[in-house]
N, C-alpha and C positions, 0 to 999 in steps of 0.2 A: 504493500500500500504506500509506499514512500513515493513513487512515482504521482500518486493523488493529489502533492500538495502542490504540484507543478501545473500550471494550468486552469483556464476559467471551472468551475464547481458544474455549469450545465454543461459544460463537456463531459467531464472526469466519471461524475456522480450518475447517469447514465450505464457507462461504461463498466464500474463495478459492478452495479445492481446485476446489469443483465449476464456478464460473467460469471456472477456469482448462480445464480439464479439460472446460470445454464447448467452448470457442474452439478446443480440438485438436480434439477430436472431431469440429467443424464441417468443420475444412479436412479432416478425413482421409476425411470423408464428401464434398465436395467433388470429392477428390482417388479415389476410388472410383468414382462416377458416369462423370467424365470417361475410367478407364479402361477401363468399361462402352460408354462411348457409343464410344470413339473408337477402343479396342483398343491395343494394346500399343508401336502406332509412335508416333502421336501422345498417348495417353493418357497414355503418360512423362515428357512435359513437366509436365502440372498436377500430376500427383504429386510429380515433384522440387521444382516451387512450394509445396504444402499441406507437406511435407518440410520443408522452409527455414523457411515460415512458421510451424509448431510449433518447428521449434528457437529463432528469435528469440523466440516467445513464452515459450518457455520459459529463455531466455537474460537476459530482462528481467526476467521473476517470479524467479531467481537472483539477479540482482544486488542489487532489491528484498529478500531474505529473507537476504542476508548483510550488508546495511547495518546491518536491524534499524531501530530506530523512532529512532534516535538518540541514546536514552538508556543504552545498553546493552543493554537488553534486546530480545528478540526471542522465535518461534519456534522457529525452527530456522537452519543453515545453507544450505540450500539447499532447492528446492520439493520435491524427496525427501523431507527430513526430513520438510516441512510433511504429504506426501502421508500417512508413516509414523506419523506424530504423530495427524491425521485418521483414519486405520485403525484404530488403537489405541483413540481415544473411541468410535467407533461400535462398536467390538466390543466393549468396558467398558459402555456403553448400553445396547446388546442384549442380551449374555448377562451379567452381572453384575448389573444393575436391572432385569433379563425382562421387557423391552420386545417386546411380542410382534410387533408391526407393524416394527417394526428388525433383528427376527428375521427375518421374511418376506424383508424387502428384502436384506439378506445375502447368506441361504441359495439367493433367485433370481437374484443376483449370482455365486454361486459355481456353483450350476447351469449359468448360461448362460456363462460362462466355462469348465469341463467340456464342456458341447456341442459352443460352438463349435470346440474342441479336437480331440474328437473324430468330429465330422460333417466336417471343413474337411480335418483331415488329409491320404486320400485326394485330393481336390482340388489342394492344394499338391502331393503327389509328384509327380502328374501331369503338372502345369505345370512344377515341375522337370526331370522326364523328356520332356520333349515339345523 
């Protein structure tokens, strides 16, 4: 994170977030597959591993954003803030300087967050009830 203090914040601060937030996304997509392929007895295991290895990821980028750049200054407290801090310019971006293609990507973010809500529901009870 040393390279973050170099450079304007809506550059940088972008840039971590979604980094960060790929490397989850990676193992949880990992960790998905395997309990596709393997089913729920042994599928268990790579999930608890993709599990572990998000919270370490996420336990480094923490410690990294509470250090701060050394000079005082920083982000935030923690990769929350940074996430919260990230939400805020891109919704200032999009709907305040009507960024039309910012708009898009938003509103198909919040979409498909509604969907999968909605379509997945059923599914989980299921699986709970089963």
């Amino acid at each position: 994170l040393a390279w973050l203090r170099t450079g304007v914040a809506c550059v940088r601060l972008p840039a971590v977030v979604q980094h960060v937030s790929g490397l989850c996304g990676l193992a949880v997509m990992i960790a998905i597959r395997a309990w596709l392929q393997f089913g729920p007895g042994f599928g268990l295991v790579p999930v608890l591993l993709a599990m572990a290895a998000v919270m370490l990821i996420v336990s480094i980028v923490n410690d990294g954003v509470a250090k701060g750049d050394g000079a005082g200054s920083g982000f935030g407290k923690s990769f929350l803030t940074i996430v919260l801090r990230w939400l805020r310019l891109v919704v200032h971006s999009a709907f305040c300087r009507c960024n039309p293609m910012l708009m898009g990507a938003f509103t198909c973010t919040v979409a498909a967050l509604v969907v999968a809500v909605v379509r997945f529901r059923p599914a989980i009870a299921a699986v709970d009830g089963a």
